[in-house]
Backbone bond lengths (Angstrom), bond angles and torsions (degrees), N, CA, C in turn:
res aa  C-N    CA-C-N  psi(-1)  N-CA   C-N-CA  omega(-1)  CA-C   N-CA-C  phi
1 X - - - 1.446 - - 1.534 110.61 -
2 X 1.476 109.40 -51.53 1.529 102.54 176.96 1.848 114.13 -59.56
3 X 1.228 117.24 -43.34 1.299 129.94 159.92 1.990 112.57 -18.64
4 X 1.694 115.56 -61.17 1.297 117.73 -165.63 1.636 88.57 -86.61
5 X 1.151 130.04 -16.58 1.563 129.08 -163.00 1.597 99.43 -65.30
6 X 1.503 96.94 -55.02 1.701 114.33 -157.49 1.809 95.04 -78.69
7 X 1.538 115.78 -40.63 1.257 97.82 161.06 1.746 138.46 -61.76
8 X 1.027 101.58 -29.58 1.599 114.22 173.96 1.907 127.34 -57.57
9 X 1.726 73.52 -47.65 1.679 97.89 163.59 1.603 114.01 -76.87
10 X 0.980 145.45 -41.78 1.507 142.95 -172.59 1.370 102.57 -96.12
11 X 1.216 141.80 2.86 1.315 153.75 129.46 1.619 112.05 -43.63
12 X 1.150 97.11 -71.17 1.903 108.15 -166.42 1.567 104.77 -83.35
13 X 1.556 113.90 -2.96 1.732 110.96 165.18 1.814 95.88 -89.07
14 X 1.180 92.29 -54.04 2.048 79.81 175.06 1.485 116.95 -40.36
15 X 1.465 104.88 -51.40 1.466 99.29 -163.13 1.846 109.45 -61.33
16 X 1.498 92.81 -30.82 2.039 90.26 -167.43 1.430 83.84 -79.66
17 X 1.286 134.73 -57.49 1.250 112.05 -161.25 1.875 128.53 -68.68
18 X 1.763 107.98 15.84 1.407 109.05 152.67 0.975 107.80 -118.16
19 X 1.387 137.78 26.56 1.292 126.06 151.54 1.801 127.60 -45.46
20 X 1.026 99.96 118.04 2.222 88.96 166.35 1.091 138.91 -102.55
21 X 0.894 94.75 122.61 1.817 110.95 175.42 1.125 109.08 -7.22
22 X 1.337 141.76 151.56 1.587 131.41 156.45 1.476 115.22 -171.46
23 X 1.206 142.45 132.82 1.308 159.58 176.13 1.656 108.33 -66.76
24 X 1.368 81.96 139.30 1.655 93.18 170.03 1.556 86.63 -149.83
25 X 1.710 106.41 164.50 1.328 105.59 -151.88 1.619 102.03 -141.61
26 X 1.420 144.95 108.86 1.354 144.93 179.83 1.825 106.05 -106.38
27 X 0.873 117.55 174.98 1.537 132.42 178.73 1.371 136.01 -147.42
28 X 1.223 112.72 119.97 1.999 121.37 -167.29 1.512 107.70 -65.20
29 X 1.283 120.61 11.56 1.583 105.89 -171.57 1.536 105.56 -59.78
30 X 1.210 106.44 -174.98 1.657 100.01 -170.61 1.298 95.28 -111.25
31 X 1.532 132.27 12.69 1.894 122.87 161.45 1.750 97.53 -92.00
32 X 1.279 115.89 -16.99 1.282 91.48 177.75 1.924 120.89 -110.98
33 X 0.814 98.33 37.04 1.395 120.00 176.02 1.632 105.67 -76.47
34 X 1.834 115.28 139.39 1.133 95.48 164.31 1.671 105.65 -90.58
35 X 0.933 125.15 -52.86 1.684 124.91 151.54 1.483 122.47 -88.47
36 X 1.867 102.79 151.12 1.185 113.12 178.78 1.247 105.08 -160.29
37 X 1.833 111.87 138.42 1.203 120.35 169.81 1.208 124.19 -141.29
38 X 1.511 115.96 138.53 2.311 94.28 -168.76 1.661 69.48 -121.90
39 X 1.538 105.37 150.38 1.606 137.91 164.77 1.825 90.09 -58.54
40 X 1.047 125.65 149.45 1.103 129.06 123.17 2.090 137.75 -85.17
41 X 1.929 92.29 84.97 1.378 109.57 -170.19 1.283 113.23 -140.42
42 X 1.324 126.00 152.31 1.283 121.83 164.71 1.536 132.92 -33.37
43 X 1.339 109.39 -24.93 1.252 128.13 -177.37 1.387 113.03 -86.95
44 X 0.786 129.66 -20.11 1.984 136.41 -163.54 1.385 106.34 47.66
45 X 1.165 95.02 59.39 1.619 86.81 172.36 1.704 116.25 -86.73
46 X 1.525 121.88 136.58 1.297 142.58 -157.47 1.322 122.68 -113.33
47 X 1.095 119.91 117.37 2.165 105.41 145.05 0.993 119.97 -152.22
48 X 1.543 97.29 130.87 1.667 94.39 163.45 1.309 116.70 -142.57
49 X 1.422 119.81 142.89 1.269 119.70 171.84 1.775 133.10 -98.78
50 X 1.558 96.83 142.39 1.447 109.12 -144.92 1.884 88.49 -104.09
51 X 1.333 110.30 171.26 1.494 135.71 -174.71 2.061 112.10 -78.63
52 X 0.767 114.79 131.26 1.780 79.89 -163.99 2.276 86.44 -136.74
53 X 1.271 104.10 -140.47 1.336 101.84 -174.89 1.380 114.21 -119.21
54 X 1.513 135.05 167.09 1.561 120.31 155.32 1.498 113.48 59.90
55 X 1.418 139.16 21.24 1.247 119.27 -144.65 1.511 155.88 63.71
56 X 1.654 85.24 11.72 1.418 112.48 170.76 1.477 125.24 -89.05
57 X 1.109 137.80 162.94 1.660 133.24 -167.78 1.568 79.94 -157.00
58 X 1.699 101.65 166.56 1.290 119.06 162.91 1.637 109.87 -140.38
59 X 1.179 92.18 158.68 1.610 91.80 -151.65 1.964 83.39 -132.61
60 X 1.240 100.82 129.47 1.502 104.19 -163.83 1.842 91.21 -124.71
61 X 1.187 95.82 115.48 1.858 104.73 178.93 1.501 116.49 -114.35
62 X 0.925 128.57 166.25 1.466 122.45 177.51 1.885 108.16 150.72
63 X 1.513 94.33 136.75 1.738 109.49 168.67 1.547 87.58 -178.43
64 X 1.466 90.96 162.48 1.796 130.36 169.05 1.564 81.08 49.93
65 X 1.545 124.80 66.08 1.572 137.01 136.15 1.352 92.38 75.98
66 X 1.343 132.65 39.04 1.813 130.18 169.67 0.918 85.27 -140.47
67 X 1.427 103.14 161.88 1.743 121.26 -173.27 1.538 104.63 162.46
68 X 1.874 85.08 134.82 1.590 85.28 -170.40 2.102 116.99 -170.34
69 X 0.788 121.31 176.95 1.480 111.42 -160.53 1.347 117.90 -102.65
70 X 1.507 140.13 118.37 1.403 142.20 -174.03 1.385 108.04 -103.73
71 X 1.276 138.07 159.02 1.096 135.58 -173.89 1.418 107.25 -114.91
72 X 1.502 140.57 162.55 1.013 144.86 155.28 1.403 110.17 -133.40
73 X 1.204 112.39 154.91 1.605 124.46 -168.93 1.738 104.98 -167.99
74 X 1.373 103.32 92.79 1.516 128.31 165.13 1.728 84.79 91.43
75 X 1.560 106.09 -111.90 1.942 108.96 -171.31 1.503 93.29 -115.81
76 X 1.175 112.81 35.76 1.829 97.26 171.81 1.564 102.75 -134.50
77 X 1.341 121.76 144.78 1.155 124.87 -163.93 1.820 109.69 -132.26
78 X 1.307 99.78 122.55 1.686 107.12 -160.94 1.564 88.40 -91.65
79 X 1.722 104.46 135.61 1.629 108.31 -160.64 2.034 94.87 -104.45
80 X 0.923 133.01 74.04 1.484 108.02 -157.23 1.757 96.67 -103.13
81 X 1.446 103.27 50.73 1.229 96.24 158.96 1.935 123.79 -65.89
82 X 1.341 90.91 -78.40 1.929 84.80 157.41 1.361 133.89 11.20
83 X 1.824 93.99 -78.15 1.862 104.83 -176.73 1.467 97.75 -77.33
84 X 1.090 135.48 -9.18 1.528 132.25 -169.55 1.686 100.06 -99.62
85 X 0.965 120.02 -5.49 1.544 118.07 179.20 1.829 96.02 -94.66
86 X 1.602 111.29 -68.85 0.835 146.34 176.91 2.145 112.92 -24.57
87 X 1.900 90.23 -32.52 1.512 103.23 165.70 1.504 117.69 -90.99
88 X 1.303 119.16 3.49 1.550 140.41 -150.58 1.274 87.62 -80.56
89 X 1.635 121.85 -40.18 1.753 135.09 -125.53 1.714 78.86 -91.47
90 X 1.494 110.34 112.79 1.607 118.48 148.67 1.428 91.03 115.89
91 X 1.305 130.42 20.28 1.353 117.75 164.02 1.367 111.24 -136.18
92 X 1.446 108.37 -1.34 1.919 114.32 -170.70 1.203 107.83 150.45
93 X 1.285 112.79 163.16 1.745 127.66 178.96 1.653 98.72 -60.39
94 X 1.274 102.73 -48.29 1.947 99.58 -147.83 1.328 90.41 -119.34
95 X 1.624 115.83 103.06 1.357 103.23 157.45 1.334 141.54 -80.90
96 X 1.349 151.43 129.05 1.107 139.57 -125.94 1.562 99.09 -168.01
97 X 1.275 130.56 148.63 1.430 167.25 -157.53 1.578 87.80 -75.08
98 X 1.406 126.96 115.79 1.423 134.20 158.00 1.333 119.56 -59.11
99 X 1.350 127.51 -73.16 1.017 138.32 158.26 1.535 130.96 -118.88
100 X 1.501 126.70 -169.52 1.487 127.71 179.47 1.740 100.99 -87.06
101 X 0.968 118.97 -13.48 1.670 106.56 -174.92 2.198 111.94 -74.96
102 X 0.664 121.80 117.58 1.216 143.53 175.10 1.781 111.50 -101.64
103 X 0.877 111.90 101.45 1.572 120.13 159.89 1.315 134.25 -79.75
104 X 1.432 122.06 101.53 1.521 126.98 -178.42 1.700 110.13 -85.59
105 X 1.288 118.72 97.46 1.530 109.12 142.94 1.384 151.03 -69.02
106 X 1.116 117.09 132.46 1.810 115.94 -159.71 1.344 102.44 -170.65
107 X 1.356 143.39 -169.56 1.109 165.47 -33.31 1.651 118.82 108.93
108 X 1.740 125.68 122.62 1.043 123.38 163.61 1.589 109.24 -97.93
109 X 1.182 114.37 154.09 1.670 110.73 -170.29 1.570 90.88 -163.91
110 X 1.105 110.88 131.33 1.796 127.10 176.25 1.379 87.80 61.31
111 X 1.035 146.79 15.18 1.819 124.76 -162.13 1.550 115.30 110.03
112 X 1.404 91.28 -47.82 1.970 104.06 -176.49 1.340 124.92 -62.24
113 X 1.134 140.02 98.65 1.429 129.62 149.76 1.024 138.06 -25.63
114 X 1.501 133.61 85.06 1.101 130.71 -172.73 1.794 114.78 -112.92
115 X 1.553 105.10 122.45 1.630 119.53 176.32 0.645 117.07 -35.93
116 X 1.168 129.45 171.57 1.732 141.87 130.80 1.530 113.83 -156.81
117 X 1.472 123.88 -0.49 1.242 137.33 172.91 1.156 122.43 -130.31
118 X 1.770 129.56 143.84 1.541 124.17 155.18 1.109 78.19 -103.95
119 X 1.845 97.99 164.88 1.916 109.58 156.80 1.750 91.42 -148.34
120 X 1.392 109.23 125.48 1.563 94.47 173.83 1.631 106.77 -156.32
121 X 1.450 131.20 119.30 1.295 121.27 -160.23 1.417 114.00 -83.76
122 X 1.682 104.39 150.59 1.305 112.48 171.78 1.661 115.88 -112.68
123 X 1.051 120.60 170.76 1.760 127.75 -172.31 1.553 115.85 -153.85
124 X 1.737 98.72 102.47 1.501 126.63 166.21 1.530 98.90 -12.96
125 X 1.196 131.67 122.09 1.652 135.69 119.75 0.638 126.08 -89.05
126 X 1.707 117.13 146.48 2.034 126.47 165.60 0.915 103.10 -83.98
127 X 1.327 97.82 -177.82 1.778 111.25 178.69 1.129 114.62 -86.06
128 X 1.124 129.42 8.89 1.471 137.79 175.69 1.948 104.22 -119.15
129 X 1.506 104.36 25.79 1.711 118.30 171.41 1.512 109.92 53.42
130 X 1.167 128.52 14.73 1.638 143.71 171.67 1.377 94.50 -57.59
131 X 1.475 126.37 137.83 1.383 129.39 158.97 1.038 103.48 -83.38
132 X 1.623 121.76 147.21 1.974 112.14 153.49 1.715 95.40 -124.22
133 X 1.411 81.71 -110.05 1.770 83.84 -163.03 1.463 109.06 -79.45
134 X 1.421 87.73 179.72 1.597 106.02 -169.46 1.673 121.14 -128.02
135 X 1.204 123.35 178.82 1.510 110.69 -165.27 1.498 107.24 -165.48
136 X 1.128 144.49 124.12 1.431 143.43 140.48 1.350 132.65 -48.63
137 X 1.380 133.15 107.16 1.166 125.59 -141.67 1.802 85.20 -142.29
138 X 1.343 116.13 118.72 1.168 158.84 -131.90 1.866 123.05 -116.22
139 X 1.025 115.12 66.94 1.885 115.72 -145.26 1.649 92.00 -116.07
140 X 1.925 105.69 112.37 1.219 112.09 -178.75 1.456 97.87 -91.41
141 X 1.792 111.95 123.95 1.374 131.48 151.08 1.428 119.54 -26.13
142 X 1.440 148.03 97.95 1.152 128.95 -166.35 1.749 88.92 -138.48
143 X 1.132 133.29 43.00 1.238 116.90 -157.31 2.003 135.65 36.53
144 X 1.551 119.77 -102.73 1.422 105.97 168.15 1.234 118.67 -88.53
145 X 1.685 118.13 -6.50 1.321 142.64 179.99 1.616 113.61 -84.33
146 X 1.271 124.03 24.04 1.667 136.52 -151.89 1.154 93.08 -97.49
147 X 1.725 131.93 149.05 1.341 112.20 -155.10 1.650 81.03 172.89
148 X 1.424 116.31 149.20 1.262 140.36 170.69 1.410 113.64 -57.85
149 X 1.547 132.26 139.62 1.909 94.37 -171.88 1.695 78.00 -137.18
150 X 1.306 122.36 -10.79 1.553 107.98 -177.20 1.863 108.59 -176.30
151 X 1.488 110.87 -167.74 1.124 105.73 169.98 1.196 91.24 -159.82
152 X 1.784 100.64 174.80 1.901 108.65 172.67 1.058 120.94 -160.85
153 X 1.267 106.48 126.05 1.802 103.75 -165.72 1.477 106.93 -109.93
154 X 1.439 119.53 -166.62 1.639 119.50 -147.86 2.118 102.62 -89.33
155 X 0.649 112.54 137.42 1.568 141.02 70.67 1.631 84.03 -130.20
156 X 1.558 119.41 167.19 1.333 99.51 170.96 1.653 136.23 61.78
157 X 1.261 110.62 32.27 1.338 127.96 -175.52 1.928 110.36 -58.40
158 X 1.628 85.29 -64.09 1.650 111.79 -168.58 1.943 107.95 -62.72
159 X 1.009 105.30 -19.60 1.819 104.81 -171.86 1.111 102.62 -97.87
160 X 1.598 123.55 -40.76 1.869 135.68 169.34 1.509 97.75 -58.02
161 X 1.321 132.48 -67.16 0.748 136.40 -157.30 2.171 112.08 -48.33
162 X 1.633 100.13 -54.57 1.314 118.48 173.25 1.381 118.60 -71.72
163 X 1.222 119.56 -17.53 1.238 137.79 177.89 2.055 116.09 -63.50
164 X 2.098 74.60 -46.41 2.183 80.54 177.70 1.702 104.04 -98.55
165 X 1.379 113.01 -7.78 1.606 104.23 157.49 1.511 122.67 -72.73
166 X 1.103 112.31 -24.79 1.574 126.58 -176.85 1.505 96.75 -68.25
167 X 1.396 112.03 -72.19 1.904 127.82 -165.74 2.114 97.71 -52.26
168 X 1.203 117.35 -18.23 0.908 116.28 -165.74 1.826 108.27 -92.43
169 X 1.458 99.71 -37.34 1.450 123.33 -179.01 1.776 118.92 -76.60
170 X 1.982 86.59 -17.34 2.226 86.03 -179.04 1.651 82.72 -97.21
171 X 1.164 140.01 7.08 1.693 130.02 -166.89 1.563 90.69 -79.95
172 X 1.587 129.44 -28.51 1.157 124.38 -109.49 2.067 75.13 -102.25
């Protein structure tokens, strides 16, 4: 019995541990929202929440030139505005959401896609609404434990970037 145990188990560590990495790709535009609401304020302040994977949601926030991505997972909602400002520092006053493309890293298994990464860039504004630089900003899936784990800026943004979603995804 211990014999089929230890085989069963060192079986199903082989199998996860050739799993590959792989991208799947959703988008914050505001037609693909399942909800959306903008304040009517000087500020444009925004939200809407988007379709995500595994029990994941994305939660897209932003006014007065910041903007940035929260996670939800089942009824709890990870607020990472904070660490998302906090990555702002050395590229611009207002960090803010580049575009609607969002990159999920994860794993297919039985068929299912399963996460373990966001990656989705943001871009410094002045106070005079100038874009400059830009950044890959890196949010390991952990359920209520979901949390910012890095960022990566250019030359080489997109491979750094997948590189600390990956190291984050073999921890798991």
């Amino acid at each position: 019995m211990r014999l089929v145990s230890f085989f069963l188990l060192a079986t199903a560590a082989i199998a996860f541990a050739d799993d590959k990495p792989i991208s799947k790709y959703t988008s914050t535009a505001q037609k693909s929202a399942v909800k959306f609401h903008r304040e009517k304020s000087d500020q444009g302040e925004f939200e809407g929440i988007y379709r995500g994977f595994a029990g994941y949601d994305l939660e897209f926030v932003g006014g007065d030139e910041r903007s940035w991505i929260n996670i939800r997972f089942a009824k709890t909602e990870i607020d990472l505005r904070e660490s998302t400002m906090n990555l702002g520092a050395g590229i611009g006053f207002f960090p803010h959401k580049a575009n609607d493309t969002v990159e999920w890293r994860g794993v297919e298994r039985n068929g299912k896609f399963i996460p373990y990464a966001v990656i989705y860039r943001i871009v410094g504004v002045d106070e005079n609404g100038k874009r400059g630089k830009t950044r890959l900003v890196v949010i390991k899936l952990d359920k209520e434990h979901t949390r910012i784990i890095g960022h990566a800026d250019e030359p080489n943004a997109e491979a750094e970037a997948e590189r600390i979603a990956d190291s984050a995804g073999s921890s798991d």
